[in-house]
C-alpha positions as CSV (number, residue, x, y, z in Angstrom):
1,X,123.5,175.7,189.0
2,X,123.1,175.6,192.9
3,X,119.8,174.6,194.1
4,X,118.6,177.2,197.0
5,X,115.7,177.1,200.0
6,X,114.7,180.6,200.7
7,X,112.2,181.2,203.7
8,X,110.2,184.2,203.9
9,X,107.9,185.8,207.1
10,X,105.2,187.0,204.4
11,X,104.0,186.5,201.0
12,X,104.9,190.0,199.9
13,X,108.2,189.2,200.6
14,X,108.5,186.3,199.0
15,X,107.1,187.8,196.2
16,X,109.6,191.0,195.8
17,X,112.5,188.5,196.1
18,X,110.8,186.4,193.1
19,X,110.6,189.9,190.8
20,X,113.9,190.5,191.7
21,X,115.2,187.5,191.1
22,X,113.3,186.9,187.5
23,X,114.2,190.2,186.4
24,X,117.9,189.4,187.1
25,X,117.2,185.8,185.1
26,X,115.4,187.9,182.5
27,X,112.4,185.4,183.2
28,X,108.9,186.3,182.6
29,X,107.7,184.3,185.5
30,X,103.7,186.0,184.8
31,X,103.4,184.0,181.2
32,X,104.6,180.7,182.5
33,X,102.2,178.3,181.9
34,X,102.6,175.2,184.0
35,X,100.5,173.3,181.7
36,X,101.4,173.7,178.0
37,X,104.3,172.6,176.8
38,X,103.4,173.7,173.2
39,X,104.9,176.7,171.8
40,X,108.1,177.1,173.4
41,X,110.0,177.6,170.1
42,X,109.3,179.1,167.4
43,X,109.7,177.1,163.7
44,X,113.1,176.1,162.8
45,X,113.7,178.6,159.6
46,X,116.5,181.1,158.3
47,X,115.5,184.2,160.2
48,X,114.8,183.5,163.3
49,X,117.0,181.4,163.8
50,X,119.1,183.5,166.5
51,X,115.6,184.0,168.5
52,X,115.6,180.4,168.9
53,X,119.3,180.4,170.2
54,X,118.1,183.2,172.6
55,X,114.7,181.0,173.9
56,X,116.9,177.8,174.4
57,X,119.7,179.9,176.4
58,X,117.0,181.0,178.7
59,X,115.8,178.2,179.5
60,X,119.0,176.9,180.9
61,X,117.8,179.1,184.2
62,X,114.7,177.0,184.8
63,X,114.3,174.1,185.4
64,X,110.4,173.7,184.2
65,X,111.8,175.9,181.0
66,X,114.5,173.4,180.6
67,X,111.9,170.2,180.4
68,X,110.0,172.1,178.2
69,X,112.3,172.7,175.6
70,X,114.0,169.3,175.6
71,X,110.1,167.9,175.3
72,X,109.8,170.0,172.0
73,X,113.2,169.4,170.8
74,X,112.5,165.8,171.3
75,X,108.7,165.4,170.3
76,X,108.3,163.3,167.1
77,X,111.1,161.9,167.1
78,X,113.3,164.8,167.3
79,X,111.5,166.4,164.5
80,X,112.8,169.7,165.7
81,X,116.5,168.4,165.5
82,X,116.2,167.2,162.3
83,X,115.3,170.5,160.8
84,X,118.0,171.8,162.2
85,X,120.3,169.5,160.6
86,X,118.4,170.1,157.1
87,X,118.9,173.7,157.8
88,X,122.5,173.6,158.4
89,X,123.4,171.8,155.3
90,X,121.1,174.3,153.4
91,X,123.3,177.0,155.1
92,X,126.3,175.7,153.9
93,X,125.4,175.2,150.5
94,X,124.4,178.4,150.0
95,X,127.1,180.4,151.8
96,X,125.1,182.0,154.9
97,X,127.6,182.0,157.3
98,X,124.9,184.2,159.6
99,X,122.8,181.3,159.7
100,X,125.3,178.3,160.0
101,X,126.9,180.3,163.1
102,X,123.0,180.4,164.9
103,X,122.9,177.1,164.4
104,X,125.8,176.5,166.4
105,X,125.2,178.4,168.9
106,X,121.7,177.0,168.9
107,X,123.5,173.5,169.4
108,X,126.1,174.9,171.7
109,X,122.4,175.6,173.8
110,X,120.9,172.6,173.4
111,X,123.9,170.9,175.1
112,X,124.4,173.4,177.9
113,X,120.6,172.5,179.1
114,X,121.8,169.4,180.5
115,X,119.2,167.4,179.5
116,X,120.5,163.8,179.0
117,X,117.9,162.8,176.6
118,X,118.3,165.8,174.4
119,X,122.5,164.7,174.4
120,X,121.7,161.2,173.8
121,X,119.7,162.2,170.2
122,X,122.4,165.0,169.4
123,X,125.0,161.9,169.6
124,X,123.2,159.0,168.7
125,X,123.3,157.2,164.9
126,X,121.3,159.1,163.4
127,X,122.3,162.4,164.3
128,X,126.3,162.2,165.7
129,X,127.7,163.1,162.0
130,X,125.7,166.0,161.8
131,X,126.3,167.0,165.6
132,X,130.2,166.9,165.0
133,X,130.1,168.1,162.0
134,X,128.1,171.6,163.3
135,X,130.6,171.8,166.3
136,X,133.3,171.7,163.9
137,X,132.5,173.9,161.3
138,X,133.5,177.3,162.0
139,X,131.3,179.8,160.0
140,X,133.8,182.5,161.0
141,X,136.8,181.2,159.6
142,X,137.6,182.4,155.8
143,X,138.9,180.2,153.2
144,X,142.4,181.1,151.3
145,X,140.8,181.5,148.1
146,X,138.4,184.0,149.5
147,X,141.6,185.8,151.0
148,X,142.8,185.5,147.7
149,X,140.2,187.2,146.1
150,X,139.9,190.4,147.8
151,X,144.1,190.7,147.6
152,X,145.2,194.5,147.4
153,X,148.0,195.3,144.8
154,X,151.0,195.9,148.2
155,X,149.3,192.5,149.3
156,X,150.1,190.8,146.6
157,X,153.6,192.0,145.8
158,X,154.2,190.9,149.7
159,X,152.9,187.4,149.6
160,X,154.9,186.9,146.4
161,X,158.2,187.9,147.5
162,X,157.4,185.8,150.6
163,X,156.8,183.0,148.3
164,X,159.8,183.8,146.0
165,X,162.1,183.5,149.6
166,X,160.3,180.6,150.6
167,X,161.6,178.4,147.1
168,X,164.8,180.2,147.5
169,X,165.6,178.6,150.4
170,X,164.7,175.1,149.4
């Protein structure tokens, strides 16, 4: 992201050009509160999960939004990140590839804002297990025995003639 200097004759212009440019960012540049830093996500918890993803990815557009987050990912000791770790494993045990997949993206986030100390706790002792092991799980991918499982009858006679050709040849 390009850092610009605009300069304006009036106020009022300034101001359209600010509108336009926050509705193009889908900022709501009227609730930012320069003070509070509270509040910026919302609970770390199977279903909402992908709102989360969506509040991090905006703040990647500001740079105040982008301070804020990383303070509340990182505030008690990455409290934040933690749960997300806790919820990932809960995901996986209990198959809900919906919410395994927003946690990825929601990680896939967190790096793109930049924020070095945010990268440093996603990869530091504590955490760089988890961390690669979110990046490389792919929620998406289906196992064989689940291919298995839902095998139609013309399938089935297909995969076993290809395996019947396959010892045939050894």
């Amino acid at each position: 992201m390009r850092n610009v200097a605009l300069s304006f004759k009036s106020q009022v212009e300034a101001d359209e050009v600010w509108q336009h440019m926050s509705t193009l960012l889908e900022v709501n540049t009227e609730s930012e509160d320069c003070d509070s830093a509270e509040g910026t996500l919302e609970r770390a918890e199977f279903g909402n999960l992908a709102r989360v993803g969506e509040r991090i990815r905006a703040a990647a557009v500001s740079e105040l939004r982008r301070g804020r987050v990383a303070q509340e990912l990182l505030r008690d000791e990455a409290k934040y990140v933690k749960e997300l770790v806790a919820l990932f494993e809960e995901g996986k045990r209990k198959g809900l590839i919906e919410e395994v997949t927003n946690i990825t993206d929601i990680y896939k986030a967190m790096i793109a804002l930049s924020d070095q100390e945010v990268v440093k706790v996603l990869f530091c002792d504590a955490f760089y297990l988890s961390t690669f092991g979110i990046f490389e799980r792919n929620p998406n991918t289906v196992s064989y025995t689940h291919l298995r499982a839902h095998e139609t009858g013309r399938n089935l006679v297909c995969r076993l003639l290809l395996e019947k050709k396959k010892k045939k040849k050894k």
